[in-house]
ROLUM-331873 format. One record per atom (N, C-alpha, C): residue in three letters; x, y, z. Coordinates in steps of 0.2 Angstrom, whole numbers, plus 5000, padded with zeros to 4 digits. Example, Ala and Ser with C-alpha at 12.3 -4.5 7.8 and 13.67 -1.06 7.14 Angstrom:
2
ala506649725039;ala506249785039;ala506649845039;ser506449895035;ser506849955036;ser506450005039;
This chain:
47
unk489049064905;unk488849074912;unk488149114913;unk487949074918;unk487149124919;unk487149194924;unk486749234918;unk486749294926;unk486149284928;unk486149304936;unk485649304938;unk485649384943;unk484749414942;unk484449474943;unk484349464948;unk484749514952;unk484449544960;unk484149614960;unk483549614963;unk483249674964;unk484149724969;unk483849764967;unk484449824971;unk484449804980;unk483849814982;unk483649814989;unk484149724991;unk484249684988;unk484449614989;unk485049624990;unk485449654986;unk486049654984;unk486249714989;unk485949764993;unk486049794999;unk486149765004;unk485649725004;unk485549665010;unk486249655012;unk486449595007;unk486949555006;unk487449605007;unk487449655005;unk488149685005;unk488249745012;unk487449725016;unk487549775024;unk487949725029;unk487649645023;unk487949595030;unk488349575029;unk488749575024;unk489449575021;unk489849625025;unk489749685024;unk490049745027;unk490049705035;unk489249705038;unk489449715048;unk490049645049;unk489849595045;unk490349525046;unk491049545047;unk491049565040;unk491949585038;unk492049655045;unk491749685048;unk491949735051;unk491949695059;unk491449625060;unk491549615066;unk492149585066;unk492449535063;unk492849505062;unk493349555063;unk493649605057;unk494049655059;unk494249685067;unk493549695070;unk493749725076;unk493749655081;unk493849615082;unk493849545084;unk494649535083;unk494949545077;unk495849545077;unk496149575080;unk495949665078;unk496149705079;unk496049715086;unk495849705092;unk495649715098;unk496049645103;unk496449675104;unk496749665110;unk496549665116;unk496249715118;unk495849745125;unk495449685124;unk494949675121;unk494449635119;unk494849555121;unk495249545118;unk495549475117;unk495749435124;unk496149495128;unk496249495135;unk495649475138;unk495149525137;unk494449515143;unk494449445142;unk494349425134;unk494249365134;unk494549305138;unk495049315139;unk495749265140;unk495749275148;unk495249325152;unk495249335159;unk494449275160;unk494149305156;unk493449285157;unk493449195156;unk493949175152;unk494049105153;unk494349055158;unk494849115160;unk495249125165;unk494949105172;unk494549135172;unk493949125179;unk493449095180;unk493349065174;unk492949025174;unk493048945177;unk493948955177;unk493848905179;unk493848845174;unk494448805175;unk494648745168;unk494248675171;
């Protein structure tokens, strides 16, 4: 298998953006309060 060199700074990148994803996603399941608004905001908008 080939390795491949990341400067440090790339591999922070990737793993800031990794981290905020994983955390929006998280707080996306975990929110309730949120999921409502959302099911309201749907809701009014009219089918």
């Amino acid at each position: 298998m080939k390795k491949y060199k990341f400067s440090k700074s790339i591999r922070k990148k990737w793993a800031d953006k990794d981290l905020k994803l994983r955390k929006d996603l998280r707080t996306e399941e975990e929110d309730p309060e949120a999921e409502r608004q959302l099911q309201e905001w749907k809701d009014n908008r009219g089918h």
